[in-house]
C-alpha positions as CSV (number, residue, x, y, z in Angstrom):
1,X,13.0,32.7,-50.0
2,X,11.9,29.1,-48.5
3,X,15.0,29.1,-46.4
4,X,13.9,33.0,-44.8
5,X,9.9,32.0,-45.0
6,X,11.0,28.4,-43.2
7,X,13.1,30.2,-40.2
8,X,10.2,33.1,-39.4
9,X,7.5,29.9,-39.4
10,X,9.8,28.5,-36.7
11,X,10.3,31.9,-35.0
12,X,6.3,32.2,-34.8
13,X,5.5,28.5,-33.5
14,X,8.2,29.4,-30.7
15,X,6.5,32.6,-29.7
16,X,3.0,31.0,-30.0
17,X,4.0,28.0,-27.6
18,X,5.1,31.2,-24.8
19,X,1.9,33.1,-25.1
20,X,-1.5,31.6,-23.4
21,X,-4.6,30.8,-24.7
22,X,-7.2,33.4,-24.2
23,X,-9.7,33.9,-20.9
24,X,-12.7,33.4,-23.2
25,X,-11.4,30.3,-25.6
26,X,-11.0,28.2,-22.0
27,X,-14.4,29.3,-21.3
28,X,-15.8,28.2,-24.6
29,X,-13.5,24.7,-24.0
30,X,-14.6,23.9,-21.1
31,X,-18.2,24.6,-21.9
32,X,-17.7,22.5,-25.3
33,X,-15.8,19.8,-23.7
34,X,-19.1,19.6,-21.1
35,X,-21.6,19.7,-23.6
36,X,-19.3,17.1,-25.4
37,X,-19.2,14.7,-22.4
38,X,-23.2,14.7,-22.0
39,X,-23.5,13.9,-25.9
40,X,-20.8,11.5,-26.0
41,X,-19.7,13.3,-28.8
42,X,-17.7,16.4,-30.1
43,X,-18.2,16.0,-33.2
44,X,-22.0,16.0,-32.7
45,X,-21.7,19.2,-30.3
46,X,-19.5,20.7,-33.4
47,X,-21.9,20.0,-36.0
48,X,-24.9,21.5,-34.0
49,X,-23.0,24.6,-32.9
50,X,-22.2,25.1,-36.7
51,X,-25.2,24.6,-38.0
52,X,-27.2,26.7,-35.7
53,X,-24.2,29.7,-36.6
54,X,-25.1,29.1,-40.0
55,X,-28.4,29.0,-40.1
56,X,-28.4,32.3,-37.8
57,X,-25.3,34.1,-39.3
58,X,-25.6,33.5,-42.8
59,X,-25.9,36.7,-44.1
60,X,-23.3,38.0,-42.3
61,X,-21.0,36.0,-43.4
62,X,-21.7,36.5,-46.9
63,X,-21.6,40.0,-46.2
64,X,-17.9,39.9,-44.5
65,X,-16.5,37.4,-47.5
66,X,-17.9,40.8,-50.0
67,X,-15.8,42.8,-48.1
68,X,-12.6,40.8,-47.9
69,X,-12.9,40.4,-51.6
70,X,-13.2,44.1,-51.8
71,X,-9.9,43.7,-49.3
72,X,-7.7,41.7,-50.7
73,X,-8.5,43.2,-54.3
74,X,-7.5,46.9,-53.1
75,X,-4.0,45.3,-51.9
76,X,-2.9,42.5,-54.4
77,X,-4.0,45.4,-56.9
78,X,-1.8,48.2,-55.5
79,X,1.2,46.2,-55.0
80,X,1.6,43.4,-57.3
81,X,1.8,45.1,-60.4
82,X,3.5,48.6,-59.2
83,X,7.1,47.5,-59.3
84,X,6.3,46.9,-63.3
85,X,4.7,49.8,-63.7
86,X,7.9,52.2,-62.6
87,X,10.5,49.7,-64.4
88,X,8.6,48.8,-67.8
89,X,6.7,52.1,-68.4
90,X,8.7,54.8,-66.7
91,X,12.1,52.5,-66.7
92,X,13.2,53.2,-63.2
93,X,16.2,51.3,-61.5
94,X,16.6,48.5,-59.9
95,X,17.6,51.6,-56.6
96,X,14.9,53.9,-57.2
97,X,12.1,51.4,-57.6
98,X,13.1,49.8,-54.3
99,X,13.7,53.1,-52.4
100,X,9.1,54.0,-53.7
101,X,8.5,50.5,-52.8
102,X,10.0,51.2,-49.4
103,X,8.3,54.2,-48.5
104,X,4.8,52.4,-50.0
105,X,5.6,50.1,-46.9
106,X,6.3,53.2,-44.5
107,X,3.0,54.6,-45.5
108,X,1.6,51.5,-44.5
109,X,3.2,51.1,-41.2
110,X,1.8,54.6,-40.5
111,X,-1.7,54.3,-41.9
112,X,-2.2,51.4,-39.9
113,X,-1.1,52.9,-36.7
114,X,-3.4,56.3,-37.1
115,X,-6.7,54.6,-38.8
116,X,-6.8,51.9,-36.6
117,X,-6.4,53.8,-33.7
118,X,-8.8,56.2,-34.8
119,X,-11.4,53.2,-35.3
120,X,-11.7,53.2,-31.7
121,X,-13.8,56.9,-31.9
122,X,-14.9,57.7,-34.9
123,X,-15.7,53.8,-36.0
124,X,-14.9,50.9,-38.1
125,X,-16.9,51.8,-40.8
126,X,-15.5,55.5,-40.9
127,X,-12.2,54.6,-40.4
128,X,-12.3,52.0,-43.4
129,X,-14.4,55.0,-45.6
130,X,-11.5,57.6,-44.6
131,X,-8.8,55.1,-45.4
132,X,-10.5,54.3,-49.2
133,X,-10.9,58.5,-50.0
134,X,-7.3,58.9,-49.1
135,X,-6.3,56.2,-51.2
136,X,-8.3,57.5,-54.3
137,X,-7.5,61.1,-53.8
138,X,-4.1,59.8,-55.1
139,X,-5.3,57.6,-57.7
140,X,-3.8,59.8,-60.3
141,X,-0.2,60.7,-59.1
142,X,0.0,57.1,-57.8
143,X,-0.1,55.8,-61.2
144,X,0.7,58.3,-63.8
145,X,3.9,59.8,-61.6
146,X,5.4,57.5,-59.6
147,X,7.3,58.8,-56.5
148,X,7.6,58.0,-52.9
149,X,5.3,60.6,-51.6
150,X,2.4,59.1,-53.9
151,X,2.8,55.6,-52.9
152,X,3.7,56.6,-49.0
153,X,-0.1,57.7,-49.2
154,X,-1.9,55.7,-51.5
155,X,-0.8,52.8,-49.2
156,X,-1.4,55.4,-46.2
157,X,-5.0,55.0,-47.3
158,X,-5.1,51.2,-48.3
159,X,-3.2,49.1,-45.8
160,X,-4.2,51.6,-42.8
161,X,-7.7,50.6,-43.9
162,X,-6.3,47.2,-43.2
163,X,-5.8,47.8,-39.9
164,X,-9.2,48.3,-38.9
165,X,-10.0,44.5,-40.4
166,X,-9.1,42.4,-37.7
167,X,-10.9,44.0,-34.8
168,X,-13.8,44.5,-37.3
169,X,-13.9,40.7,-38.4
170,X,-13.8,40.0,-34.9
171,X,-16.8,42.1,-33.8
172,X,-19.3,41.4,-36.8
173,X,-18.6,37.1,-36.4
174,X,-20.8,34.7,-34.8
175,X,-20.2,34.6,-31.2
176,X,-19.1,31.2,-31.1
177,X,-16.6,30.8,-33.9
178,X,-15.1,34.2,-34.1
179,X,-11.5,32.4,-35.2
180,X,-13.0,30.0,-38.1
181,X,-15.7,32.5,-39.7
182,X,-13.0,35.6,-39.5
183,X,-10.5,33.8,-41.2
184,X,-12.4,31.6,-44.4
185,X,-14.0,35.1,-44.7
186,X,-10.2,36.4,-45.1
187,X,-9.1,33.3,-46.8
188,X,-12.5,33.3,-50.1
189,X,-11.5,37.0,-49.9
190,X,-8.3,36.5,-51.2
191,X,-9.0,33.2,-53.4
192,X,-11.6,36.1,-54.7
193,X,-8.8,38.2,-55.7
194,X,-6.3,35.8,-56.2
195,X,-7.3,36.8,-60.1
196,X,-6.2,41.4,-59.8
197,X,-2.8,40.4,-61.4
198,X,-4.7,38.7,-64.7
199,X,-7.4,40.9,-65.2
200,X,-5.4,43.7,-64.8
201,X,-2.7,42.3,-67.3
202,X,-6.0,41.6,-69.7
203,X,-6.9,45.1,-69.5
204,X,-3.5,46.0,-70.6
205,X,-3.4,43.9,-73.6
206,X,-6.0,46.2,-74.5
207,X,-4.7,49.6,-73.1
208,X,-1.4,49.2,-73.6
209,X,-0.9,51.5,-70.4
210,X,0.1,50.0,-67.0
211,X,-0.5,53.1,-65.7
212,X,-4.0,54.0,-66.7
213,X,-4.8,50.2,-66.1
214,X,-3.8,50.3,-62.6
215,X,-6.1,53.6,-62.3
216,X,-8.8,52.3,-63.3
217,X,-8.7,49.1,-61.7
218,X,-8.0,50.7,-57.8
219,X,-10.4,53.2,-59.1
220,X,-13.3,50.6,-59.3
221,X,-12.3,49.0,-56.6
222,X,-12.3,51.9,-54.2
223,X,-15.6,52.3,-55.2
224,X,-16.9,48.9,-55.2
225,X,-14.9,49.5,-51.1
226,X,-16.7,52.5,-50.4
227,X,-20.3,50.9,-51.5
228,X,-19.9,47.4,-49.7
229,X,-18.8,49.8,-46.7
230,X,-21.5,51.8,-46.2
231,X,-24.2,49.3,-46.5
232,X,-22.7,47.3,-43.8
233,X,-23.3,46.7,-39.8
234,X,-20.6,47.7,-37.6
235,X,-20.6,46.4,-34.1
236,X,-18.0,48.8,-32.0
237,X,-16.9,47.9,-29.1
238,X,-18.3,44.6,-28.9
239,X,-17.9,42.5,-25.7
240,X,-15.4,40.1,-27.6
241,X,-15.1,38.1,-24.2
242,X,-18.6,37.6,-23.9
243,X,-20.9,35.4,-26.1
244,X,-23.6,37.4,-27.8
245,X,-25.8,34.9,-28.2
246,X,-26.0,34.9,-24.1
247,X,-26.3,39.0,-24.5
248,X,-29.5,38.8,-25.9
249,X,-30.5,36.0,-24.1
250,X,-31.5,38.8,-21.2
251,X,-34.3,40.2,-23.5
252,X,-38.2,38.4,-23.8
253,X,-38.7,36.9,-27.3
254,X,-42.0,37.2,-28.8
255,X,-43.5,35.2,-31.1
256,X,-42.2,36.9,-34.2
257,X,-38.4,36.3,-33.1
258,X,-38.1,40.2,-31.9
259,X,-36.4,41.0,-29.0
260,X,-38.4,42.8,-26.7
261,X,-37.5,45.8,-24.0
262,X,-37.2,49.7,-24.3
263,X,-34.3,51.7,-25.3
264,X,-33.4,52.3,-21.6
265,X,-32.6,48.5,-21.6
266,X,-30.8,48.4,-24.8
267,X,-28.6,51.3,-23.1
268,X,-27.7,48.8,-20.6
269,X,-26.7,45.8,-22.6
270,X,-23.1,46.2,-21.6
271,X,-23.4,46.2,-18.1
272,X,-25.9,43.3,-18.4
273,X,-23.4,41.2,-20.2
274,X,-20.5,42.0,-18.0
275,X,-22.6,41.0,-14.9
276,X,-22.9,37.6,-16.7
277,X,-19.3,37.5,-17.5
278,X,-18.3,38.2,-14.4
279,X,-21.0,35.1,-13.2
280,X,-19.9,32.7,-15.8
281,X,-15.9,33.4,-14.7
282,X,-17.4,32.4,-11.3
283,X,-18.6,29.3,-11.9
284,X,-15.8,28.2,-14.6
285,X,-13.6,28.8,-11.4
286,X,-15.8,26.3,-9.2
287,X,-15.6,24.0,-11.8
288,X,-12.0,23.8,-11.9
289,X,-11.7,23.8,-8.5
């Protein structure tokens, strides 16, 4: 396993070093490494940018690291303990365990090409919400009668639920450090979780039933999923190439912090921020020029 994981590391850095950096991250350079020259210092320009995202973001970001957890809890609780469950309570083979396991994987590939596109029109939040009743429709199958068709779906439901995460990260964090707070939300997410394999091996000390463990742990979860969901912003179809910060920036701000300006100029936010886009290309052109 080092040996494989070692080789696809290398394969990655190679593909990384042939693809480009992104239009907006040399914007953001350039502007940092400006605001850094005028400072004399990028560690200074760092530590105010951070701050004011912090200060300004906060809740968010708590907010996205709840729903990682919830993330990361619904997979590493599906998966990790499944293969057990079909060798140790319903003493499949070595074959047929690897042949469910497969098609759980299938499912996956397939959820996450149908939900994720579908996130585009009905929205992240529905998508995510669609994913999680699919999931816990087959709660019961899933763990009391193993077979491909159960786990195809169940991870249907879960990992194409998945596949609305990235885009969804991306559009929710702080304009300016879309990369960092995406992925510590990801990464306290999973240290979160890093725990589904104990508890749910505590429960079983008690249970003495993988099977009804497993239930009832995705069970909670989904619901814990579907909760943390609904409750939460969604931000489709954010302008991920434009800062937001600089968005609102084209609205009056009274004295109470609210942005002021009808709904006919809310309506127009998008074409707004493209014009400034489209201004801000301009100039990072002269500059390198």
């Amino acid at each position: 396993m080092f040996f494989f994981s070692a080789g696809v590391s290398v394969i990655f850095v190679y593909l990384r070093f042939c693809f480009p950096e992104t239009d907006n991250y040399q914007r953001q350079r350039a502007r940092f490494d400006r605001g850094a020259e005028q400072k004399h210092s990028k560690i200074a320009e760092f530590k105010s940018e951070a701050k004011n995202a912090l200060k300004t973001y906060w809740l968010i970001i708590i907010y996205m690291i709840l729903m990682m957890s919830g993330f990361n809890f619904s997979s590493h609780g599906s998966q990790d303990l499944y293969p057990t469950v079909m060798t140790e309570e319903y003493s499949y083979g070595h074959d047929r365990t690897t042949v469910v396991n497969v098609c759980a994987n299938l499912g996956a590939i397939v959820g996450g090409m149908i939900l994720s596109h579908l996130s585009t029109y009905i929205g992240r939040r529905t998508a995510i919400l669609c994913g999680n009743v699919i999931a816990g429709a087959f709660i019961y199958p899933w763990a009391f009668k193993p077979m491909w068709i159960t786990a195809f779906f169940m991870q249907f439901g879960i990992q194409g639920s998945w596949a609305v995460v990235p885009i969804h990260l991306s559009e929710l964090s702080p304009p300016q450090y879309k990369a960092f707070i995406g992925g510590v939300a990801y990464q306290l997410g999973n240290l979160v979780s890093s725990a589904s394999s104990t508890i749910e091996a505590t429960i079983n000390e008690t249970l003495d039933d993988y099977g009804k463990t497993m239930a009832i742990f995705i069970g909670a979860v989904l619901i814990y999923m579907i909760c943390i969901i609904l409750i939460g912003p969604e931000n489709r179809g954010a302008d991920l190439g434009v800062e937001r910060d600089d968005e609102f920036s084209i609205y009056d701000v009274d004295d109470e912090g609210d942005y002021q300006g009808d709904e006919e100029h809310f309506k127009h936010l998008d074409e707004l921020a493209a014009v400034k886009y489209e201004e801000k290309k301009d100039d990072d052109l002269e500059i390198k020029g």
